[in-house]
C-alpha positions as CSV (number, residue, x, y, z in Angstrom):
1,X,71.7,59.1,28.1
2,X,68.8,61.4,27.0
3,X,66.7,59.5,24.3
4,X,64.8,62.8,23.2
5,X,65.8,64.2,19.2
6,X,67.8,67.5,19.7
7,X,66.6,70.2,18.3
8,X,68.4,70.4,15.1
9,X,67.0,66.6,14.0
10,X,63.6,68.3,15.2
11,X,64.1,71.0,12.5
12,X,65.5,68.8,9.8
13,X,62.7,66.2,10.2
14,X,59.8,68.8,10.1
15,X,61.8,70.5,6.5
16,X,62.6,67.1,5.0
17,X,58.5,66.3,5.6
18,X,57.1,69.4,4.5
19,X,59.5,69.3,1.1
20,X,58.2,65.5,0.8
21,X,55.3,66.0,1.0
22,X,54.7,69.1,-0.9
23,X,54.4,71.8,2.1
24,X,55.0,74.8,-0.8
25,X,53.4,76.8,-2.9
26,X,50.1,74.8,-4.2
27,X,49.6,72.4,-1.1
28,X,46.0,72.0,0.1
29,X,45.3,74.6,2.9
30,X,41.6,75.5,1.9
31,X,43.2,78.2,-0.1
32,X,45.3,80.1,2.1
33,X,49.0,80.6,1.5
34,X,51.0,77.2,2.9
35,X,53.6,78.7,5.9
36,X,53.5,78.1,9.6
37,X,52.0,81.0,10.9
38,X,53.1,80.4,14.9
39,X,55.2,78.5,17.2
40,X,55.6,78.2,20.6
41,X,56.3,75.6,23.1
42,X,54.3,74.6,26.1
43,X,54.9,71.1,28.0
44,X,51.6,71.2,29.6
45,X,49.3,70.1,26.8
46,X,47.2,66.8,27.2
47,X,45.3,64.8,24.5
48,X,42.2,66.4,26.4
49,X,43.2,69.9,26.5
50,X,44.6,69.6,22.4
51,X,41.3,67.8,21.8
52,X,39.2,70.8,23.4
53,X,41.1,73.6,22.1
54,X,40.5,71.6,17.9
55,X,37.3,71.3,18.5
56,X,36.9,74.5,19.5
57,X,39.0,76.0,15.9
58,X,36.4,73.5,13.9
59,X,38.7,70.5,13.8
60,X,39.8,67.0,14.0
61,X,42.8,65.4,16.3
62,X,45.2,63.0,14.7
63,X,47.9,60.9,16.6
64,X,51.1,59.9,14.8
65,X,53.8,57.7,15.3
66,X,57.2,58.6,16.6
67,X,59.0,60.3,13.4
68,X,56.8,59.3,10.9
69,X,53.5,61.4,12.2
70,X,52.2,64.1,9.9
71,X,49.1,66.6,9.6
72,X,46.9,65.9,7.1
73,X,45.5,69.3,6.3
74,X,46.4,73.1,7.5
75,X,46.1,73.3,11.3
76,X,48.1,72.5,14.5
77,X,50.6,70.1,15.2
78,X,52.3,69.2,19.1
79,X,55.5,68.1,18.9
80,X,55.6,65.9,21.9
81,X,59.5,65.6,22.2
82,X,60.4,69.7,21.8
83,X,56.8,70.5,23.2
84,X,56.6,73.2,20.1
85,X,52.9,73.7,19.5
86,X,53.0,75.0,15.5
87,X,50.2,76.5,13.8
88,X,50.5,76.3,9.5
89,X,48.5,77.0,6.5
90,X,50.1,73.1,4.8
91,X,49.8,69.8,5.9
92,X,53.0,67.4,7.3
93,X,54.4,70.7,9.3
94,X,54.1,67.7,12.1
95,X,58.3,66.4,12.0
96,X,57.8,63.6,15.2
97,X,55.5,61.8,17.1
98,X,52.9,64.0,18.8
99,X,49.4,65.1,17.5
100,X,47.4,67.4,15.3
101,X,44.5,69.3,14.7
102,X,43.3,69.6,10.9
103,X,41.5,72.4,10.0
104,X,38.2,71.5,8.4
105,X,35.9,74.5,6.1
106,X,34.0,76.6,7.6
107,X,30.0,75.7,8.4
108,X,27.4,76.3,6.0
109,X,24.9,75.6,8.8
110,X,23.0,72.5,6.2
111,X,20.7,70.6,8.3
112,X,22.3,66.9,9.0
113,X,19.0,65.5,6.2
114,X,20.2,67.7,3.8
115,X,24.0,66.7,3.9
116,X,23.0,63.2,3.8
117,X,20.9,63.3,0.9
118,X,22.8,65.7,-1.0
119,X,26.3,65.1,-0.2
120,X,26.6,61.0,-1.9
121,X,25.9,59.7,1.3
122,X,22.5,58.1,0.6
123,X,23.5,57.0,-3.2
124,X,25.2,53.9,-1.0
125,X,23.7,54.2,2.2
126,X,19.6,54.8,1.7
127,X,19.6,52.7,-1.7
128,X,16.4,50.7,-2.3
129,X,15.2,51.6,1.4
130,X,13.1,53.5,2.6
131,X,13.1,57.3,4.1
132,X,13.1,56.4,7.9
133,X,16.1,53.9,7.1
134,X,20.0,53.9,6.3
135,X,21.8,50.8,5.0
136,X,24.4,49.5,7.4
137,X,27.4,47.5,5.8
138,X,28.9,44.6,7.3
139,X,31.9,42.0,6.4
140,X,30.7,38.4,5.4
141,X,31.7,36.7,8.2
142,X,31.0,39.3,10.9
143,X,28.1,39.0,12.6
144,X,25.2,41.6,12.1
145,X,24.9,44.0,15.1
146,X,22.5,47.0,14.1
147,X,22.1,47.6,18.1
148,X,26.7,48.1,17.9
149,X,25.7,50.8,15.3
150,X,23.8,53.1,18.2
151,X,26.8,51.4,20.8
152,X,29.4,53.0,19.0
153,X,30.7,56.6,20.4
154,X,29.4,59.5,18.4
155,X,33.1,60.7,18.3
156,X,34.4,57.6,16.2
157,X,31.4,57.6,13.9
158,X,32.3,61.4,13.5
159,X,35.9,60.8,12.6
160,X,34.8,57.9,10.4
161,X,33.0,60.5,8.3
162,X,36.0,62.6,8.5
163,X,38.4,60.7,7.6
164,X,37.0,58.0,5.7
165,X,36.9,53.8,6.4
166,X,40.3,52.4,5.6
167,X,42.5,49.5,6.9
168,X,43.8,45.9,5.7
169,X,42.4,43.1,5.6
170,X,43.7,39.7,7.4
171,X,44.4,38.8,3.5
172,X,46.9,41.5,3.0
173,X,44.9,43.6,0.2
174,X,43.4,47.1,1.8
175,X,40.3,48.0,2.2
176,X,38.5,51.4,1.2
177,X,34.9,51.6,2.3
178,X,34.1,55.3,2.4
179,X,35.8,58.4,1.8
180,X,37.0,61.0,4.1
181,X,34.8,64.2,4.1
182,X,37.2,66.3,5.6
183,X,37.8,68.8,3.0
184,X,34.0,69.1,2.0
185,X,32.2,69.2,5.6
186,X,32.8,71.6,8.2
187,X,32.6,69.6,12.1
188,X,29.1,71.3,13.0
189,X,27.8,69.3,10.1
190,X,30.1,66.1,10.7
191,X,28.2,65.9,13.7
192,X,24.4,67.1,12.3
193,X,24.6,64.5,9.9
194,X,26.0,61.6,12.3
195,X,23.0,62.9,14.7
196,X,20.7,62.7,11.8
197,X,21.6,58.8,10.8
198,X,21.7,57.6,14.0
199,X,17.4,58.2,14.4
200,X,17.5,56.5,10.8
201,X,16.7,52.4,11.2
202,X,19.9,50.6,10.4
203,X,19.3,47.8,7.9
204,X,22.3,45.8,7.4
205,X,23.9,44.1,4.4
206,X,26.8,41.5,4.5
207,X,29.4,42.2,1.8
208,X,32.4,40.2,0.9
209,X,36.0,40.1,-1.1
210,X,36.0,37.9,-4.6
211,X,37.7,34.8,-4.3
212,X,37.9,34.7,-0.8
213,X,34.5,35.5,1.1
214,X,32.4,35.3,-2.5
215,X,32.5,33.4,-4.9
216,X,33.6,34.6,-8.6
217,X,32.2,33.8,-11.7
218,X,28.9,34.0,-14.1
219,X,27.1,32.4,-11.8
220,X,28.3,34.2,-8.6
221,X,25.4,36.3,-8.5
């Protein structure tokens, strides 16, 4: 017995997401009207091939999980079990597992130095240090790799200022250590200012969580 959705649960789950999560009149598209613009299917497309043609359209891939997956901005999502590539103006067109590409705004061609002193970055990053340096954060407990900084792929250090630094913590509470910059920087400048901080010198500073990693109280500091 086939385990792939038929194509009416396709359909249902893509409507039931976009009502959810507000696919209408109003969602965020980088003001263009929110509709799926095209659909088509093609059972050919790879990760590699998806990930060329996004970042050739200025944007991002995401991966989601099987029937739960959805796009975070206007772009394209692959459906991986009808193979229905879908092109919208909305985000969470993207009904079942697959992938997508979200759109990001268009380039204002600002040089990497300029984005991150104008654009908040160095309010947390250069503060107290000097010009030639960037302050690199680390968890209490972690050990302090400036060297991992310049080891780490250009592509996930992109996608961190893209998308932000979230998780959990072994604890259970959630971490939130810098916000996504998706809807403010277009992907040329993503990668000017990623190119830009990584000839900065990385200084690093431990931080930790109240209670647990530091310790609370008057005298904490």
């Amino acid at each position: 017995m086939s385990t792939r959705p038929s194509s009416a649960l396709l359909s249902a789950a893509v409507a039931a997401l976009a009502v959810a999560s507000g696919c209408g009149p109003g969602a965020h598209s980088h003001g263009a009207s929110s509709k799926i613009t095209k659909s088509y299917t093609d059972p050919t497309i790879t990760v590699a091939s998806f990930s060329a043609d996004c970042k050739a359209r200025g944007g991002y891939v995401q991966t989601h999980a099987t029937c739960f997956g959805n796009n975070s901005c206007s772009g394209i999502s692959y459906n991986k079990f009808s193979y229905e590539v879908t092109e919208h103006t909305c985000s969470a067109s993207n009904g079942c597992g697959g992938m997508s590409c979200v759109d990001l705004p268009a380039d204002r061609g600002r040089s990497g130095e300029a984005i991150f002193a104008n654009e908040g970055c160095s309010s947390c990053h250069q503060y107290n240090l000097q010009p030639n340096q960037f302050q690199l954060f680390y968890r209490v407990g972690e050990v302090p790799a400036p060297a991992a900084f310049l080891m780490t792929p250009v592509s996930v250090q992109e996608m961190r200022v893209a998308f932000g630094s979230h998780g959990i913590n072994e604890s259970g509470t959630a971490f939130a250590n810098m916000a996504e910059n998706r809807m403010t920087l277009s992907r040329p400048e993503i990668e000017r200012v990623v190119q830009y901080v990584r000839t900065l010198e990385p200084v690093p500073l431990g931080y930790g969580i109240l209670g647990e990693t530091e310790d609370t109280g008057p005298d904490a500091n």
